[in-house]
C-alpha positions as CSV (number, residue, x, y, z in Angstrom):
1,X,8.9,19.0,-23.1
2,X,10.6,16.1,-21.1
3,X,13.3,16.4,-19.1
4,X,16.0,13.6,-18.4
5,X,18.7,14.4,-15.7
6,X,21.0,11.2,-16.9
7,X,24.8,11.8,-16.0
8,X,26.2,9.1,-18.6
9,X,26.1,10.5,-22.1
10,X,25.4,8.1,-24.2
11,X,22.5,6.8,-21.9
12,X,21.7,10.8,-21.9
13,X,21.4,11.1,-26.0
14,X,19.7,7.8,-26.4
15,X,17.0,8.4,-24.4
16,X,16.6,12.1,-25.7
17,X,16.9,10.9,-29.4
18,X,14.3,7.6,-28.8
19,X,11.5,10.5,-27.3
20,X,12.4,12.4,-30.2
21,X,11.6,10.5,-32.8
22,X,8.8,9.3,-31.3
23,X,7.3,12.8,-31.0
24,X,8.0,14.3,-27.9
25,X,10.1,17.5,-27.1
26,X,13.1,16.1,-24.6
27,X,15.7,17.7,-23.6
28,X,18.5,16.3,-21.4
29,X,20.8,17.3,-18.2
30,X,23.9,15.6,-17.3
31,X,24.3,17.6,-13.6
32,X,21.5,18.4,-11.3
33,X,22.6,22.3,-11.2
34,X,21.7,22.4,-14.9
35,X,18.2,20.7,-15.0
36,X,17.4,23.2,-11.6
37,X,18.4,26.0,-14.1
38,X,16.2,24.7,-16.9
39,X,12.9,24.2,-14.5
40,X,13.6,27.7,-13.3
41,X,12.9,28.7,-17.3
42,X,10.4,26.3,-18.3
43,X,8.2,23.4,-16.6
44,X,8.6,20.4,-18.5
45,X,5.3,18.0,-18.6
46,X,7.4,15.5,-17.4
47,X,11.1,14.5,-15.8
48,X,12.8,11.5,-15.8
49,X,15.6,11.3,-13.0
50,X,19.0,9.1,-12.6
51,X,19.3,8.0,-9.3
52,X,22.9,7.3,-9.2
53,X,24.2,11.2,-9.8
54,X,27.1,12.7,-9.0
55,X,27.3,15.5,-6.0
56,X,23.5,14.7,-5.1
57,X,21.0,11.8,-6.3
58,X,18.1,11.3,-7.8
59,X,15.8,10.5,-5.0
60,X,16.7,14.1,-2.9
61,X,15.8,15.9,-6.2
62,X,13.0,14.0,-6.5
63,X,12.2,15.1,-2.3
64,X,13.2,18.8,-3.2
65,X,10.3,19.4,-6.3
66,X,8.2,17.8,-4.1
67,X,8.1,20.2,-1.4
68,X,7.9,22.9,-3.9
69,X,4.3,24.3,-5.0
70,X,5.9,25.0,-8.8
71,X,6.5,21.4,-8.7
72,X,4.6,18.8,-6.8
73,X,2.5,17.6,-9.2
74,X,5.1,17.4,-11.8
75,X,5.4,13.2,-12.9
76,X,8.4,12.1,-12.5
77,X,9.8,8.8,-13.5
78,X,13.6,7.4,-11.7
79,X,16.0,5.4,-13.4
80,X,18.4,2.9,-11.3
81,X,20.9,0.5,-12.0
82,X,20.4,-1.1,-8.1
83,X,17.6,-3.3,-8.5
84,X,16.7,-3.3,-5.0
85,X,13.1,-3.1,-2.9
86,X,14.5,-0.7,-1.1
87,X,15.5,1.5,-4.0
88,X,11.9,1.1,-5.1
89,X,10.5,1.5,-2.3
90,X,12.2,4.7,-1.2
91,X,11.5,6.1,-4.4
92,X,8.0,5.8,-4.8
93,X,7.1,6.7,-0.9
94,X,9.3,10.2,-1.9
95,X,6.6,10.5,-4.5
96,X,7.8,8.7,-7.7
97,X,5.0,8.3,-10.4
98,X,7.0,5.0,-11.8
99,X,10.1,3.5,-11.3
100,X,12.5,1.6,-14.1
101,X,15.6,-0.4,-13.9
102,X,18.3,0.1,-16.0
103,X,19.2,-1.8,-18.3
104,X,16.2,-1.0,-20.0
105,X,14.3,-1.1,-23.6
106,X,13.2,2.5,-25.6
107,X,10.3,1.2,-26.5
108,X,8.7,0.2,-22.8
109,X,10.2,3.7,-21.9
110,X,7.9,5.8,-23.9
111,X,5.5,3.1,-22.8
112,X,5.8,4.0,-19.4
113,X,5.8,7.9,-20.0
114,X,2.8,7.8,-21.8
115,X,0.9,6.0,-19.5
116,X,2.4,8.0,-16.7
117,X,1.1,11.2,-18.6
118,X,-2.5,10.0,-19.1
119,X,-2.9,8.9,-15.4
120,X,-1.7,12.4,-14.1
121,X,-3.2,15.0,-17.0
122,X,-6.4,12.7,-16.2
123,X,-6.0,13.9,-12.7
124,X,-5.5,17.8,-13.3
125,X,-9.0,18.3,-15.2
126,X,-10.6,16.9,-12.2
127,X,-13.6,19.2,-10.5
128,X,-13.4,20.4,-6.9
129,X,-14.9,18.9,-4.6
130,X,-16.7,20.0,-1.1
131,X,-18.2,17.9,2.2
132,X,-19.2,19.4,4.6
133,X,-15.7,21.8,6.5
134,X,-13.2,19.8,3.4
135,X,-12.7,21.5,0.2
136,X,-10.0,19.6,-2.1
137,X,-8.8,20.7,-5.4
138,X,-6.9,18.5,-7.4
139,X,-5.7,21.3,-10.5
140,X,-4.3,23.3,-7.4
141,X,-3.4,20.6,-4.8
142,X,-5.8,22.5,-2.4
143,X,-7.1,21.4,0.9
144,X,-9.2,23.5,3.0
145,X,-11.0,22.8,6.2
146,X,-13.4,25.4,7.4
147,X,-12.1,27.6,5.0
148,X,-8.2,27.6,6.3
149,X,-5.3,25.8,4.1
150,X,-4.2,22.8,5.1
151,X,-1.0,21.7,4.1
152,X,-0.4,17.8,2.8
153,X,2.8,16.1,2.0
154,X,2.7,14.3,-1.7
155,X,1.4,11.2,-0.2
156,X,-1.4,12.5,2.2
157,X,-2.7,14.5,-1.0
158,X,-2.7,11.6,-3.2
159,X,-4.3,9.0,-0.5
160,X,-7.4,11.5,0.5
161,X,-7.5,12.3,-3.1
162,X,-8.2,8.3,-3.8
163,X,-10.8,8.2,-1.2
164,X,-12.5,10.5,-2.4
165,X,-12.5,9.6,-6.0
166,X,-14.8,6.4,-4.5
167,X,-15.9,8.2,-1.8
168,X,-19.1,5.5,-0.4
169,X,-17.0,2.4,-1.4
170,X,-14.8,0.9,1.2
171,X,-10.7,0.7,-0.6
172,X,-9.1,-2.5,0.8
173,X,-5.2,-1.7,2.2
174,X,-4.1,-3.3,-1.0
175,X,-5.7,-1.2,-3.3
176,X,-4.4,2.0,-1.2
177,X,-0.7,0.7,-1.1
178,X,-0.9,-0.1,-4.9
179,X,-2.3,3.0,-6.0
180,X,-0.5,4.7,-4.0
181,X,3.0,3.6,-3.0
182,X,3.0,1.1,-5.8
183,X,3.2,-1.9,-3.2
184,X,1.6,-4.9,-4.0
185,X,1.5,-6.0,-0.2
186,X,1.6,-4.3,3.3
187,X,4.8,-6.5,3.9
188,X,5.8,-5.7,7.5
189,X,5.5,-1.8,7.4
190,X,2.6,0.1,8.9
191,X,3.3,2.9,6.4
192,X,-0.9,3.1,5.5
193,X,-2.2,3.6,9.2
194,X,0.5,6.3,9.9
195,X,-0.3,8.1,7.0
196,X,-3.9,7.5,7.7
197,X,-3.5,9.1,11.3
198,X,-1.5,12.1,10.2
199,X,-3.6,13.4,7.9
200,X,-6.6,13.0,9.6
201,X,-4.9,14.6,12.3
202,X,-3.8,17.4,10.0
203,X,-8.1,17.6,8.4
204,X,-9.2,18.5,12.2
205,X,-12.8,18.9,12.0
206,X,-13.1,16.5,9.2
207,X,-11.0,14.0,9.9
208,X,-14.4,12.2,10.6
209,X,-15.1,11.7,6.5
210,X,-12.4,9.1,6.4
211,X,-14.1,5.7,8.0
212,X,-11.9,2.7,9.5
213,X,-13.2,-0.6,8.5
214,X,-12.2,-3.0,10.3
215,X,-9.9,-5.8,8.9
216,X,-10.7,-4.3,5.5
217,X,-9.3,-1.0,4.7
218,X,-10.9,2.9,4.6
219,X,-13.8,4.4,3.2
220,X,-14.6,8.4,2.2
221,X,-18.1,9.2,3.8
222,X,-19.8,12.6,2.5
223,X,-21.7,14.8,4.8
């Protein structure tokens, strides 16, 4: 099931026919009290979410299933009509797994959903993993050091969940802002180090996995 939380209508039934006949179960919302009311019934594999709604937008939804454990991994993919950086930007840092502006065509949509659903169900049938005090699992979005819970926000999960994937090799800072933030540049923000110093502050212990090399980027080193 996909969910779309669209407050035009015919935008709304376009989109919901277009998945339809292309396969997929979709079901659409035109006020973000009646998609909260549908996710409290059913978890869809997937939500697609307006931006420009009335009473409360798309990116504070998109903050509020973040922060809850039913709904952090959920993928979620925002529509705008404001092309702006900053729209896309503040989207994706609020943990947006793609980001498309409107006007837009059907056929790139399920395009986008598709591959949006193949990079994040690739990620759930991931194995734990264990060095040394960290224990991480992705199915659960788990983090343990020395055997206490350690709570990360979205981003913090997803950048020690990178390094790890290739723990050894040293990730440039354009690789982690891509994969991550969807940036193709630092720009002028220091977004990666403070992220970088939080959640090793947060891993304690073993904040000592995650490597600095200089002038290039970071690198996961087992135990």
């Amino acid at each position: 099931m996909i969910y779309l939380l669209e407050d035009d209508d015919s935008i709304r039934k376009l989109v919901v026919y277009a998945l339809e006949s292309q396969g997929f179960q979709a079901q659409g919302f035109d006020t973000p009290e009646r998609f909260r009311e549908a996710l409290a019934q059913q978890l869809p594999r997937l939500a697609i979410l307006d931006i420009m709604l009335p009473g409360e937008d798309g990116i504070s939804i998109l903050k509020s299933l973040r922060s809850s454990p039913a709904t952090a991994d959920l993928p979620v993919i925002m529509l705008t009509a404001r092309d702006t950086e900053y729209d896309r930007v503040e989207g994706l840092d609020a943990g947006a797994d793609d980001f498309i502006s409107k006007p837009f065509g059907m056929m790139e949509l399920v395009a986008r959903i598709r591959a949006v659903l193949r990079r994040t169900e690739q990620k759930i049938t991931e194995r734990e993993f264990r060095s040394g005090p960290l224990y991480i699992c992705p199915e659960r979005h788990e983090v343990l050091v020395d055997g206490k819970p350690v709570t990360l926000t979205y981003k913090e999960f997803m950048l020690l969940q990178l390094l790890i994937e290739n723990r050894g090799l040293v990730l440039t800072r354009e690789i982690l802002l891509e994969r991550v933030w969807g940036l193709g540049a630092e720009r002028e923000n220091r977004t990666l180090d403070v992220h970088i110093r939080t959640l090793r502050a947060k891993l304690g212990i073993a904040a000592g996995l995650i490597q600095t090399v200089r002038g290039v980027g970071y690198r996961f080193t087992e135990v």
